[in-house]
C-alpha positions, -999 to 999 in steps of 0.1 A, spaced: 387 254 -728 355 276 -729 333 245 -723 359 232 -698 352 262 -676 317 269 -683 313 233 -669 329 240 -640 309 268 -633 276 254 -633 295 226 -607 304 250 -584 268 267 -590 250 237 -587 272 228 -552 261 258 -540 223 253 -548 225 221 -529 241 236 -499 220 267 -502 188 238 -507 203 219 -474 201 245 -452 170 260 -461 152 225 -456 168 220 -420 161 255 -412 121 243 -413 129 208 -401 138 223 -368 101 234 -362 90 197 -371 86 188 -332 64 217 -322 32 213 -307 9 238 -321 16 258 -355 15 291 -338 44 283 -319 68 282 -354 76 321 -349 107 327 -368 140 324 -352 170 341 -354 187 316 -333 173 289 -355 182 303 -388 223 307 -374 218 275 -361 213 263 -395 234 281 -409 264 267 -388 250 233 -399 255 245 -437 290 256 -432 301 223 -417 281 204 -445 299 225 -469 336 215 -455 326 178 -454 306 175 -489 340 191 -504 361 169 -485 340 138 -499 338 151 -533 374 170 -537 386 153 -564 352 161 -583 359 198 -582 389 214 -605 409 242 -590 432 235 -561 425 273 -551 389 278 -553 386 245 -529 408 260 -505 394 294 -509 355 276 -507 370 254 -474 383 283 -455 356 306 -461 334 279 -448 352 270 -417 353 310 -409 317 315 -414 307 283 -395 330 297 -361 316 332 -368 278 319 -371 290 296 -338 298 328 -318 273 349 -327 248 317 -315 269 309 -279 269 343 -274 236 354 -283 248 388 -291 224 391 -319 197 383 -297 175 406 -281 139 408 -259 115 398 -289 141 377 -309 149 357 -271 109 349 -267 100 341 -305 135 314 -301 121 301 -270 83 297 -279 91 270 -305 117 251 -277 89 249 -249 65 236 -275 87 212 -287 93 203 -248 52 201 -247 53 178 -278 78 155 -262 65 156 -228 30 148 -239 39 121 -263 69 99 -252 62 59 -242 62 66 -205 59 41 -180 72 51 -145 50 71 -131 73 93 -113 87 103 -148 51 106 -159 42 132 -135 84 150 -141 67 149 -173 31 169 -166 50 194 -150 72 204 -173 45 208 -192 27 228 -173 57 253 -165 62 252 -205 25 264 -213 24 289 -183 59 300 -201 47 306 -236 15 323 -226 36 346 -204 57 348 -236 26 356 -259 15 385 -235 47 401 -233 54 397 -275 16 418 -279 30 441 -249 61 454 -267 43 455 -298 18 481 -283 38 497 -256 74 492 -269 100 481 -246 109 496 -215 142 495 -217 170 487 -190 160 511 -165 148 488 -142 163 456 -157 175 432 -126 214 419 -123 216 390 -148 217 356 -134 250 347 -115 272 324 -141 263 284 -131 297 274 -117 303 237 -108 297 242 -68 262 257 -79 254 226 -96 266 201 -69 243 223 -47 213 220 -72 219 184 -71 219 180 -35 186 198 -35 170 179 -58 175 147 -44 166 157 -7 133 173 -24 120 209 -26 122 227 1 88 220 25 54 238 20 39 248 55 3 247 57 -3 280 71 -39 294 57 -45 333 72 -83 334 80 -104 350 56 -118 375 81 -80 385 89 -75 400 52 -64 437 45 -97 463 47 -92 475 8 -98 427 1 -113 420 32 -153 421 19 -146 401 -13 -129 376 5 -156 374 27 -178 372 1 -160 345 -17 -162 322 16 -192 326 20 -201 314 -18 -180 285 -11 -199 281 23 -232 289 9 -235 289 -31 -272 287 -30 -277 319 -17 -249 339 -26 -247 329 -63 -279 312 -67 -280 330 -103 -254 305 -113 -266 273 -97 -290 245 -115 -293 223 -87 -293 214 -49 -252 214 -46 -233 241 -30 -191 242 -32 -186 232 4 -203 194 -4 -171 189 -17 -146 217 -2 -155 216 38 -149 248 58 -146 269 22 -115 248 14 -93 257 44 -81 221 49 -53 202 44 -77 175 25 -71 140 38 -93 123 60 -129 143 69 -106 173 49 -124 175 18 -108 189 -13 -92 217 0 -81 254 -17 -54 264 4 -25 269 -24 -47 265 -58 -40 303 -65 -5 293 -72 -11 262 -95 -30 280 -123 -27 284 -148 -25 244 -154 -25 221 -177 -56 202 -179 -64 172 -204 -99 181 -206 -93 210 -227 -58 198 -239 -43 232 -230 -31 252 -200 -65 271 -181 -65 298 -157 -79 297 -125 -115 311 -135 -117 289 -162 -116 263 -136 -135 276 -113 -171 281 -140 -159 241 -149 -172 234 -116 -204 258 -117 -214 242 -147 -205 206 -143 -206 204 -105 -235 230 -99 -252 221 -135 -252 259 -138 -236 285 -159 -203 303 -159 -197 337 -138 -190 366 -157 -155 375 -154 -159 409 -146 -186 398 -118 -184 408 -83 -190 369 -79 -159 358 -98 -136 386 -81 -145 373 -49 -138 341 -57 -105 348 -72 -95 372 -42 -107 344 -16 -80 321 -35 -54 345 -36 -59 354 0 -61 316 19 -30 308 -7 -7 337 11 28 325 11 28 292 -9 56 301 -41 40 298 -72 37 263 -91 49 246 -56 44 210 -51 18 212 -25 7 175 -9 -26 182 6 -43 194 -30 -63 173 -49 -72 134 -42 -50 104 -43 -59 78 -62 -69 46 -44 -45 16 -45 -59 -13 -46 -60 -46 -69 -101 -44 -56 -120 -45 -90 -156 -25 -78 -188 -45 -84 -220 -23 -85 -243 -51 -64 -221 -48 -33 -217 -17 -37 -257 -12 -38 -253 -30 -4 -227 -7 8 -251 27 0 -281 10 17 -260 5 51 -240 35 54 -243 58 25 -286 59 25 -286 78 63 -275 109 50 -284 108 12 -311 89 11 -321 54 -3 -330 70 -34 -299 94 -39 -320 124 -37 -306 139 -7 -310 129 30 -340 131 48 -332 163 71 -315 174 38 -343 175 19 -368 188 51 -344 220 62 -343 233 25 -367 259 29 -354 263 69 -332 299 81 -301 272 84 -280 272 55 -272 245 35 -236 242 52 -255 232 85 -275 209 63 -249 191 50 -231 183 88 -272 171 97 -276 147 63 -258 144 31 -269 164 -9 -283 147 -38 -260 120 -54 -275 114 -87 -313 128 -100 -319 160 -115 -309 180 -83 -271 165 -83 -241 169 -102 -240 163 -141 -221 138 -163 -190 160 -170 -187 163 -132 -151 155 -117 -173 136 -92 -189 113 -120 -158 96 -123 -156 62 -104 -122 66 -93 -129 104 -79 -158 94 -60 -140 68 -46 -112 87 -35 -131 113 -23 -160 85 -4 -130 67 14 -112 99 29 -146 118 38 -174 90 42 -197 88 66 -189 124 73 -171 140 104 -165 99 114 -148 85 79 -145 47 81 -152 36 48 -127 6 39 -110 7 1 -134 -19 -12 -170 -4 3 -156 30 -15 -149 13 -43 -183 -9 -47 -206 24 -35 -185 48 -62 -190 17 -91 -228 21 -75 -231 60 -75 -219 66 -106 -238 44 -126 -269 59 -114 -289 87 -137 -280 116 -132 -282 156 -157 -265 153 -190 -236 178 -195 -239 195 -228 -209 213 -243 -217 243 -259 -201 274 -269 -204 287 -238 -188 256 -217 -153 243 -209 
């Protein structure tokens, strides 16, 4: 009889080992989809979670195994304790009760990176879902490092308690969901294109605006500390980036404040917006990067903020960035050779090294803005942009050739921006070295 129970009691020990074992093990396996290892902070939620899952393996493993297990009242005693726990854990998880500001970033910080992970890595083929799918992951890294910031905040500062906590969120009834629908599928409400003028800005902005235009306008002069070649921001951003982009519009600004910080594949991670902007000084301008605490990068920064008044943050706006060319046109370097000799070689020159009233106003009182409306900058050579350039890239150039090219009178048809970019960018131009210092 002693044997008989002592048996039983390692049964009942070793049932509980394996539930204990179970829950343990799925407790870490629901951190397996994360993208980065500093995003497993520990969970509370997770851990009831898994709990719950243990409770309800615990009812079904006795239910499969009852006749395994002597003692009609320990089963029931083992089965009811189980189902009470697992509705408790169930509650305390629906109603997040246990859960407060730290405990409701560290649960969230391991979802978004699992949304990241997913995002990033599912078989995507629709290209509407891939760019639903680069959002979100943009909103989930902006999210975490918000998270991150907060997490070191309260550590230092503490919390500040509810004194000037906001109403929570109105409960999601089913009208507010038909509405979200409708919304969704009429789109997001419209951006208007409504830049103020950088010389309308408050007094206490109104000079480092001005200053950041006219670095934009002018980068030779006004940051020629950080400039290795002939190239100044407006070759590629007309009128400081007050334009809608498009045709003869350039690569406008208006409305880039509120898209950073972004993802960007380059760097496999979310950048702010002065990351962003010393890319460009260093790739574009074959330069170095602005100090962040320079009177250059706050102007900069300020201009931004300013000529993006109005635009809600991570809006889609239509008139940033270049659209890819369609076309079935596969570019061929020799026509497009032919192409930069008849149109492209007036302004830049038939060597690429800048046109010829380009390269004869340099030392002239007229800025390099009026030298770009009389000829065109360096294309490729030592005094153009480097390797790692966003302009280096056949499809860029060609984007940005067809909507700009010739300039003020654009006519360039898809193929001739196709042939002269397949041309352009195969010619030699500075190497890009990463360093420590580069992005």
């Amino acid at each position: 009889m002693d044997q008989q129970k002592q048996m039983m009691g390692m049964s009942w020990g070793r049932f509980a080992a394996m539930i204990a074992t179970s829950t343990f093990i799925m407790f870490f396996l629901m951190y397996q989809l994360v993208y980065s290892t500093d995003h497993a902070m520990f969970s509370l939620n997770r851990l009831i979670a898994s709990l719950v899952m243990g409770c309800v393996m615990t009812i079904l493993m006795l239910s499969f195994m009852w006749s395994m297990y002597k003692g009609v009242g320990t089963k029931m005693a083992v089965l009811v304790s189980a189902t009470l726990l697992g509705a408790l854990f169930l509650f305390v998880n629906r109603s997040q009760s246990l859960i407060g500001d730290v405990g409701f970033m560290k649960s969230m910080i391991p979802h978004h990176s699992i949304a990241i992970n997913n995002a990033r890595k599912a078989r995507i083929s629709d290209p509407r879902v891939r760019e639903l799918a680069d959002k979100i992951i943009a909103a989930q890294v902006r999210e975490i490092a918000e998270m991150k910031q907060l997490l070191d905040d309260i550590a230092r500062n503490g919390e500040r308690g509810e004194a000037s906590l906001p109403p929570r969120s109105t409960e999601i009834t089913p009208e507010m969901e038909r509405k979200m629908d409708q919304k969704m599928k009429k789109g997001e409400e419209k951006i208007v294109y409504d830049p103020p003028k950088p010389k309308d800005a408050p007094d206490q902005i109104r000079n480092s605006v001005m200053l950041g235009y006219n670095i934009l306008t002018n980068t030779q002069k006004y940051a020629a500390d950080y400039v290795g070649n002939d190239l100044n921001c407006h070759n590629c951003h007309f009128e400081g980036g007050i334009t809608k982009g498009g045709k003869d519009g350039g690569i406008s600004y208006v409305g880039v404040a509120a898209k950073y910080p972004k993802y960007r594949e380059r760097q496999d991670y979310a950048v702010d917006l002065m990351t962003r902007v010393n890319n460009c000084f260093m790739r574009s301008l074959k330069g170095k990067p602005l100090p962040g605490d320079s009177k250059e990068m706050t102007a900069l920064l300020t201009y931004y903020q300013w000529i993006s008044k109005g635009i809600p943050i991570y809006a889609d706006i239509p008139w940033l960035g270049l659209q890819k060319l369609e076309s079935d046109h596969k570019p061929a370097k020799e026509a497009g050779k032919k192409a930069y000799r008849e149109i492209c070689a007036k302004c830049h020159g038939e060597n690429g090294q800048g046109g010829e009233k380009y390269q004869q106003n340099e030392n002239s009182e007229k800025s390099k803005s009026e030298h770009h409306r009389m000829s065109g900058p360096p294309l490729w050579g030592n005094d153009s942009f480097t390797d790692g350039a966003g302009m280096s890239k056949l499809e860029v150039m060609a984007a940005f050739a067809y909507n700009n090219m010739p300039k003020g009178n654009p006519h360039l048809a898809k193929e001739q921006a196709l042939d002269a970019a397949a041309y352009v960018t195969n010619q030699p131009r500075p190497k890009f070295t990463k360093d420590s210092k580069a992005l």
